[in-house]
NUKOL-779590 format. One line per field, with one value per residue (C-alpha): x, y, z. Coordinates in steps of 0.1 Angstrom, whole numbers, padded with zeros to 4 digits, always signed. Layout:
N
c1 [X_...]
c2 [Y_...]
c3 [Z_...]
//
This chain:
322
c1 [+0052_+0059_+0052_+0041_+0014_+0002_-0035_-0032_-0053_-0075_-0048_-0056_-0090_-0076_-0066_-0038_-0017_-0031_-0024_+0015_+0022_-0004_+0012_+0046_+0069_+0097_+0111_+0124_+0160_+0159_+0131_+0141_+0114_+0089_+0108_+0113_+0076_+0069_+0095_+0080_+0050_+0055_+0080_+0049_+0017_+0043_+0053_+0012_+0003_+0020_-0004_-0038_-0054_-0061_-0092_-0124_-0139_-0176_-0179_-0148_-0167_-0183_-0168_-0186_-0175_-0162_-0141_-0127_-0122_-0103_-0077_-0078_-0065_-0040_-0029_-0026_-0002_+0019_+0012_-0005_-0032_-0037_-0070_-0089_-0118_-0132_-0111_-0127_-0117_-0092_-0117_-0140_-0110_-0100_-0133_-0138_-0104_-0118_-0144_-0122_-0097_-0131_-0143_-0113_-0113_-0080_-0068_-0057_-0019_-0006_+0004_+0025_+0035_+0015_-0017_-0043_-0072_-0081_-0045_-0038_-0012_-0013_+0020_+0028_+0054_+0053_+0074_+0053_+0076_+0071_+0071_+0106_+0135_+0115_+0117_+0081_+0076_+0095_+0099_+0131_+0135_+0127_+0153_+0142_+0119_+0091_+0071_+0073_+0110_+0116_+0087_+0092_+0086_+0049_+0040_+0051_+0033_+0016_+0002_-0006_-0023_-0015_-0041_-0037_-0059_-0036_-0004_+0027_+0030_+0067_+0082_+0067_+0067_+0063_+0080_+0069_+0087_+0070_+0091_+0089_+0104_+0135_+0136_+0137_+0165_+0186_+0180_+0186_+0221_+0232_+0203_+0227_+0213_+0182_+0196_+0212_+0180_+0164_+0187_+0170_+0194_+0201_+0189_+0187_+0173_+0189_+0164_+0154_+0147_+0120_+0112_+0087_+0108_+0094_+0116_+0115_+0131_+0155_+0142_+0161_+0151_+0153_+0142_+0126_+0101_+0067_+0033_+0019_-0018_-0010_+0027_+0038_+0069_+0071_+0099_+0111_+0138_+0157_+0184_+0195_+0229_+0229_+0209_+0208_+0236_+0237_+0247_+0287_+0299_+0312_+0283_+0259_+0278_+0280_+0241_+0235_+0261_+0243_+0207_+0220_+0237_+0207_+0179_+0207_+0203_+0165_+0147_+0128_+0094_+0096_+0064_+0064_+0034_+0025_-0008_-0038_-0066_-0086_-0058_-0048_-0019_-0032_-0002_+0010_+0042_+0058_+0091_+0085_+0103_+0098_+0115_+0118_+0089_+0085_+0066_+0043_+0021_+0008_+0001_-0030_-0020_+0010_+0008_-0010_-0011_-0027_-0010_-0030_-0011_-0027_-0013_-0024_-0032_-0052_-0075_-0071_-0094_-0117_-0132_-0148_-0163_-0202]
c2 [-0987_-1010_-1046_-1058_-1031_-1051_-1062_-1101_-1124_-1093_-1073_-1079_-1064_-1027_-1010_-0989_-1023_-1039_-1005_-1007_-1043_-1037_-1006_-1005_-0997_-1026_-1018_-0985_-0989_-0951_-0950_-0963_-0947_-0961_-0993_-0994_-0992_-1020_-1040_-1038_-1049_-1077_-1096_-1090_-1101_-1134_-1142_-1139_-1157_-1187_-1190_-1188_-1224_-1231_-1214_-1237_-1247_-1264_-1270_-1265_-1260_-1232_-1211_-1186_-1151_-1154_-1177_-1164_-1130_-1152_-1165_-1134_-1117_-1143_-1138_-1100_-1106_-1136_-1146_-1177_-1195_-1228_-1243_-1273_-1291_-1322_-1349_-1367_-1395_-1385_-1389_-1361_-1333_-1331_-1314_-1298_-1278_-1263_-1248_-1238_-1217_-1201_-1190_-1168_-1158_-1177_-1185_-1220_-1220_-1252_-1264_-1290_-1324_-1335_-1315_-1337_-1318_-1301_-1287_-1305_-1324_-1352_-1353_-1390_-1413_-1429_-1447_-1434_-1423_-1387_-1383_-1413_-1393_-1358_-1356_-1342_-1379_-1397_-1400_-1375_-1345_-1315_-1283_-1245_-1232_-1217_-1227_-1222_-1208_-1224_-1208_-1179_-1146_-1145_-1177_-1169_-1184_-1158_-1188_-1225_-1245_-1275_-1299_-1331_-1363_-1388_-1381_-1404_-1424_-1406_-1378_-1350_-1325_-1289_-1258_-1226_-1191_-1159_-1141_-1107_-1124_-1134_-1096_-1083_-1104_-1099_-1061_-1059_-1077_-1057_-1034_-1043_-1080_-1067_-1046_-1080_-1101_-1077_-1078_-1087_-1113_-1127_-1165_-1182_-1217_-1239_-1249_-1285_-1312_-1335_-1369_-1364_-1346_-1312_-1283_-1265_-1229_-1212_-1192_-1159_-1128_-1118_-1131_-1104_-1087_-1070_-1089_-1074_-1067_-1059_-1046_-1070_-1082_-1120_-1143_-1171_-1190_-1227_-1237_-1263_-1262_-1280_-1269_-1230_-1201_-1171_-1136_-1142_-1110_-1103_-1092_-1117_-1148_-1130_-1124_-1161_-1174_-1155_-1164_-1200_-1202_-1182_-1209_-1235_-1223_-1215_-1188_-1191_-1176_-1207_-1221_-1260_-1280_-1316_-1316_-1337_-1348_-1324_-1296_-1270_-1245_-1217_-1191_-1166_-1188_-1187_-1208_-1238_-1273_-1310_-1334_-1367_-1398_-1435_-1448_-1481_-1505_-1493_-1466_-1466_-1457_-1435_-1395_-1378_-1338_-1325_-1293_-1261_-1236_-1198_-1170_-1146_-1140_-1143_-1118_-1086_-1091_-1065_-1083_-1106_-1082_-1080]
c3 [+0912_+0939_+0927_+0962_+0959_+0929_+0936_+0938_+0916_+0900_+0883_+0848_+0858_+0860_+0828_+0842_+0842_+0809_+0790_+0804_+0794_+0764_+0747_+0758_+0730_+0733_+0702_+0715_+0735_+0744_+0766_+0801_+0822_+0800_+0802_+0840_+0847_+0820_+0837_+0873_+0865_+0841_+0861_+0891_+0870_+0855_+0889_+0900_+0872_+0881_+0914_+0890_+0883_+0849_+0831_+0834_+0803_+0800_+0769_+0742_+0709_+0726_+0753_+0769_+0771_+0805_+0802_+0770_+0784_+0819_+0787_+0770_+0802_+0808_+0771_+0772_+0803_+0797_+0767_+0773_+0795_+0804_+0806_+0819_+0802_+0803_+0784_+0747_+0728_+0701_+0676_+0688_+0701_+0666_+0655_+0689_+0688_+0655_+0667_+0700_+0679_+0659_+0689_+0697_+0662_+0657_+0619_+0611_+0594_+0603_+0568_+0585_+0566_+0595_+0598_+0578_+0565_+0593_+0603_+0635_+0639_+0664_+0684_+0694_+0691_+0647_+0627_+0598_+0568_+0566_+0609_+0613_+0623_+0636_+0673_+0682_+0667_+0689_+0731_+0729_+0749_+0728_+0737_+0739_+0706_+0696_+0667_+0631_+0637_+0601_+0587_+0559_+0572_+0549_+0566_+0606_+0635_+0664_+0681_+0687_+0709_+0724_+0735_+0755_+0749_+0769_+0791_+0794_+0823_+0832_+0819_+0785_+0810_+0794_+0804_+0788_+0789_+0778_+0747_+0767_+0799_+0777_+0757_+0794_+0806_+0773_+0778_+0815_+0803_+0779_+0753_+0723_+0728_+0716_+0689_+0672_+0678_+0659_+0624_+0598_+0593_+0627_+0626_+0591_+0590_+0559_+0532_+0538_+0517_+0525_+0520_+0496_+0473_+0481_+0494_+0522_+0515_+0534_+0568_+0572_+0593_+0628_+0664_+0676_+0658_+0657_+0654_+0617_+0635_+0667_+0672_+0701_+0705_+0685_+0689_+0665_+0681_+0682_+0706_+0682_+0668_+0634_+0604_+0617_+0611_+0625_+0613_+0618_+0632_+0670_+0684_+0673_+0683_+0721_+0719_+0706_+0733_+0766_+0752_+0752_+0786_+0799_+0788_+0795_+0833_+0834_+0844_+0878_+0860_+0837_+0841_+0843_+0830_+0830_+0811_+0823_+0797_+0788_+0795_+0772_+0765_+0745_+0736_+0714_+0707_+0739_+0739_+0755_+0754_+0767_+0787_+0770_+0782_+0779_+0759_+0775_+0748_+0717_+0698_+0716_+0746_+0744_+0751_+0726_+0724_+0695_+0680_+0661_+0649_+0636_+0621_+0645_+0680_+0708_+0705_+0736_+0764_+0759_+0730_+0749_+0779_+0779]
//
């Protein structure tokens, strides 16, 4: 299949394509053909992707089912979609994200020091006690992750949203990286890549101790591995270098070591996004990251992006057709 043959802008429309990046088996490294077609057209729909404008929402505490099924598409295909709707004060996008992640029948699981009641987290700049010393707190670049990496396996994250209400005036700028972009560049290098990120035991996260008293218990399983509901590929992932271990034989520290260098680099179907108010990243955990800002005035007026987390994903496209 010759990706220039792709249709442009109304590929997710035709089934042939949405069943190949929809049902291919990734967990199995014996089946190149089945690969090889999988490959061509995901790195065509990602690069095609990055043309499409956000997804226009009226009204966020009740999207219709077109424009569901426009993210839903975007979600079966790249794993996220970013949308544009128009900006509230804080006070009101709290309660309209709610019923934005009902609507796609999304499950709130942020259980986050942070979350509040209603299990968003408000990502700003705070000196508060329990936030002091975190960087999504703070104006600091944030490297390569995706969410919940620390989580135990009974409490992973499938997907998040992140929700902007006020931008900095320079710099938290976004980039985003679909999970299945990075399994095909690790297997294109070398297939044992995948093999390792798959070990039960690949990537432990330390218990932590936290400032209330309460502790956080060790994180250990694998990066890549299968969504419980739908079998897609999941990734759980930190480029940091302190308060992680890896499993300590040959091949794993060589795996660890070419996944770093390679996000190190970049990959040119990173997708770079300064969010407007009103703008949204819904995902099924991509890895993303931030580049540091400054911060101007008060707490008022710094960047704010509120954060939901779920424990499962978007829901397929076909959901939503009438």
């Amino acid at each position: 299949m010759n990706p220039d043959k792709l249709p442009r802008k109304k590929y997710a429309q035709l089934p042939e394509y949405s069943e190949i990046l929809q049902q291919f088996k990734w967990f199995d490294l014996d089946d190149d053909h089945a690969y090889g077609r999988w490959r061509e057209v995901k790195l065509a729909v990602t690069e095609q992707m990055r043309e499409l404008s956000p997804v226009e929402i009226r009204n966020l505490t009740r999207p219709d089912n077109v424009e569901k099924d426009a993210i839903a598409r975007r979600c079966d295909s790249v794993n996220y979609a970013i949308y544009a709707s128009e900006g509230g004060d804080s006070s009101s996008v709290r309660s309209d994200l709610r019923k934005f992640s009902a609507a796609f029948g999304l499950r709130i699981a942020e259980n986050h020091r942070s979350a509040e009641s209603e299990g968003i987290v408000a990502l700003q700049p705070s000196q508060d006690a329990a936030k002091r010393g975190y960087i999504p707190y703070s104006t600091r670049s944030m490297n390569w992750h995706t969410d919940g990496y620390y989580n135990d396996k009974d409490f992973r994250i499938s997907a998040f949203v992140l929700h902007c209400v006020r931008p900095a005036e320079s710099g938290g700028v976004n980039q985003i990286l679909d999970p299945e972009i990075v399994y095909l560049r690790l297997r294109d290098q070398n297939p044992d890549h995948i093999r390792t990120l798959m070990h039960a035991r690949a990537m432990s996260i330390p218990a932590n101790h936290e400032a209330d008293g309460s502790i956080r218990p060790a994180s250990v399983g694998p990066v890549f591995y299968p969504d419980q509901d739908t079998g897609r590929l999941q990734m759980r992932y930190t480029a940091r270098t302190r308060s992680i271990e890896w499993r300590d034989d040959t091949q794993t520290r060589e795996t660890e070591q070419f996944l770093r260098d390679y996000l190190s680099q970049g990959d040119p179907l990173a997708l770079q996004v300064s969010l407007k108010p009103g703008q949204g990243i819904l995902n099924n955990n991509v890895l993303h990251n931030r580049t540091g800002f400054e911060k101007h005035g008060d707490m008022d007026s710094s960047r704010l992006i509120y954060r939901v987390r779920f424990d499962n994903r978007i829901a397929r496209s076909n959901q939503w057709q009438s």
